[in-house]
Structure formats: C-alpha cells, structure tokens
N, C-alpha and C positions, 0 to 999 in steps of 0.2 A: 479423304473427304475434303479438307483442304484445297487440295491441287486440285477437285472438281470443281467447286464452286469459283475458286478466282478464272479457271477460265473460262466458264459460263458470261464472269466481268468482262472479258477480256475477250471481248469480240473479234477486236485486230490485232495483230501480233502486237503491235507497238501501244496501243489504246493503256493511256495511264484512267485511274480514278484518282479524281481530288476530293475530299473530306473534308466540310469546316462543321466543325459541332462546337458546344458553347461548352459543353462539360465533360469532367473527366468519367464520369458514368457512361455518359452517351458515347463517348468516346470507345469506353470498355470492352465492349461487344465487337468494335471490328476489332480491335487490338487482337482480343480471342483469338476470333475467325479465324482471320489470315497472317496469325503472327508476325504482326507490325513489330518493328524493332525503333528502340524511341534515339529520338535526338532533338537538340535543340534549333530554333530556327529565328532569329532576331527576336528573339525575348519569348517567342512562342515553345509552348512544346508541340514538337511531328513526330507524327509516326509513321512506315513507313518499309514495304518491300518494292521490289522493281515493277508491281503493277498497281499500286494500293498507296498515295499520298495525303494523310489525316492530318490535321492543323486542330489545334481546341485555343479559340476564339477566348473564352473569357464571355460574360455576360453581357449583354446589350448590341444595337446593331451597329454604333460604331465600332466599337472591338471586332466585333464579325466583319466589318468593310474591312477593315486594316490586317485582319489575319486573312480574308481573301484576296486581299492585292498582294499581299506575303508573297502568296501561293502564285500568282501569274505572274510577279515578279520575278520568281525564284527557277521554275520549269520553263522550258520552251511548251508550247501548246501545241497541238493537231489539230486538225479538223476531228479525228473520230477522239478526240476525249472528252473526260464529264465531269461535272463540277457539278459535287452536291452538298446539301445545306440541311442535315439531318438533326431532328433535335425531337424534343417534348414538347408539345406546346396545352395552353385548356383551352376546353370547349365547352359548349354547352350541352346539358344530357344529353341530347339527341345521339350523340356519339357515344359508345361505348368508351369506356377505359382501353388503353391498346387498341384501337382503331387507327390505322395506317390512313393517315389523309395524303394527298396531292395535291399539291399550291400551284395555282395558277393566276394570281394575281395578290399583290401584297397592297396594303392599305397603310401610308403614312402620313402621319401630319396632316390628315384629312384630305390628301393626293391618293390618289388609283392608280395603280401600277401593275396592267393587264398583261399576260405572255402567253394567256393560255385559256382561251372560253371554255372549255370542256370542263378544267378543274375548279377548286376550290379555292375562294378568296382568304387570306389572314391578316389582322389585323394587328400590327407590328408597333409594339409600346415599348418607350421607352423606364416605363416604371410595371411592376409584379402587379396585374389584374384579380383584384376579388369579387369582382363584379358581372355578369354577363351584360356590356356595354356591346358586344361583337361576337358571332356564330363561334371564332377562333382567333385565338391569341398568342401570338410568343414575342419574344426581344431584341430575335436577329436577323429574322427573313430579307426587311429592308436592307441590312447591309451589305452581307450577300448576293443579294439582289443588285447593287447599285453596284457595286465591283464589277459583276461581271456581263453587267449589260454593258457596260462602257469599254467592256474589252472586245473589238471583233472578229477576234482570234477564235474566241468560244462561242461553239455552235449549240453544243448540248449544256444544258444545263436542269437541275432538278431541286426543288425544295418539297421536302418530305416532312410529315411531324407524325408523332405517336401522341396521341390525345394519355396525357398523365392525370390532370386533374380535370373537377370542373370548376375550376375558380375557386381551387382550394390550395394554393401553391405548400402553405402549409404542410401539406399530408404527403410531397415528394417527397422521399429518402433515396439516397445513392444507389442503394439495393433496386428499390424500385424502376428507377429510373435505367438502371444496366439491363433488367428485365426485359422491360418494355420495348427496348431499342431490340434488344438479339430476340425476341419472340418474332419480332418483326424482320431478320437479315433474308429470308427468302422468298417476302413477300418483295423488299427493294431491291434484291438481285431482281427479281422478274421484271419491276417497271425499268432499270436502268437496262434488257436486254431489247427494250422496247427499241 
C-alpha cells in the first residue's frame, strides 16, 4: 500500500516531494505513510526516504522561511519537484472541522500575496488568533511562501491547511491534530498529481 501511493507522488522517476509543517503531529501522518526515516538537518529535525523530504519548521512564518530555505539549500531542485507547506490552520464555521483548504494567495502585514485566483486566501499571523478578524488563519504560509517564491528553481509549489479549530486554538491536541492531517493524505496526493 506504501509503494502505491508514493508512486502515485512520484510522477517522474526522479520528482522529489519537499514537506515544511510547523509540527511534529502534522508531521506524523507522512512519517506513517511512507516511512520517513528521521535525521537531523542544521538544528531542524527531517525526515525522509528517496522520494519524500519532511522538515518541521517550528511555529511562526519566520521559522518556516528558515526551515524552507533549509530545504533549497540542502537538495538540488528539478523542474518536476514540489514543495509543500501542509499544516492546521482555523477558520470560520463555514468550514467544517477537517476540511482540506487550498491557498492561493497569503495575507501579511496587511500585503497580498496572490499565486493563485482560483484558490483560497489565508491570512498569516504572527501571534494564535481567537478571533474571526480573517475567513483563515495559520503562522506560516507567509514564510513558506516568501522562500520559495524567491527561488526560480521551483516551479511547483502548494500550501494546503486542514481547518482544526474555529478560533479555538485551545481545543487542538496532538492526537487531533495527527488526525486531521492523515484523514486528509489522499485528498493531497490527488491535488499534488494535479
């Protein structure tokens, strides 16, 4: 089952997936998957088989800029590879709990940061939102974001979030959170074979 799904990933023989997540929950679920094997990476922890490279960021988007320049530091890049920015983030009812978003334009500092009219905006704080100020909220889109738009090595890229709370950050637990992320591994294989 394994060896199905990674080459579903692995559209081209050589096609790496990069992974920045903020946490070791969110993290969890691919570790499962595809039996990443852990190691260290300049202070980061990676995880990591020949077609599957995971990085856990730490909280906020500059830690996330800095574990994704980690990452284009560290690999040479393709054309057919992908860099994704998978996490939790809240939102407002309208989304269910476990609703698989797609980002397409990040919101910081009161700047727009468009890549994608079709998808969904997020609005990227640097402090834990209890408020509905913004339709969606998490901590590290922008970093993410700002890595690897400035690399023009990387063609594909993707921020993904699983709606955890609605402006209840509170009520996450670890458990929930590993949940959330693997209820969702075959909805984001599908968009990454986009």
């Amino acid at each position: 089952m394994v060896f199905t799904i990674i080459t579903k990933i692995s559209l081209k023989e050589k096609q790496l997936l990069y992974i920045v997540v903020a946490l070791k929950p969110e993290a969890q679920a691919f570790i499962d998957k595809f039996k990443l094997q852990k190691s260290k990476l300049s202070g980061f922890s990676l995880f990591y088989n020949t077609e599957v490279k995971l990085i856990i960021s730490g909280i906020g988007q500059s830690r996330a800029r800095v574990a994704t320049q980690t990452l284009i530091n560290q690999f040479d890049i393709t054309d057919d590879d992908i860099y994704l920015n998978i996490g939790i983030c809240a939102a407002d009812a309208k989304y269910e709990i476990g609703t698989l978003l797609e980002i397409g334009g990040v919101v910081y500092e009161n700047t727009k940061y468009r890549f994608s009219l079709k998808k969904l905006e997020i609005l990227c704080s640097d402090i834990a939102v209890t408020t509905t100020l913004f339709s969606i909220v998490d901590m590290e889109s922008f970093g993410f974001y700002d890595a690897v738009i400035h690399n023009p090595a990387i063609k594909k890229f993707h921020i993904l979030k699983v709606v955890s709370d609605h402006f209840e950050p509170k009520k996450v637990t670890k458990e929930k959170t590993k949940m959330l992320i693997f209820n969702q591994i075959n909805a984001i294989n599908e968009i990454l074979k986009k």
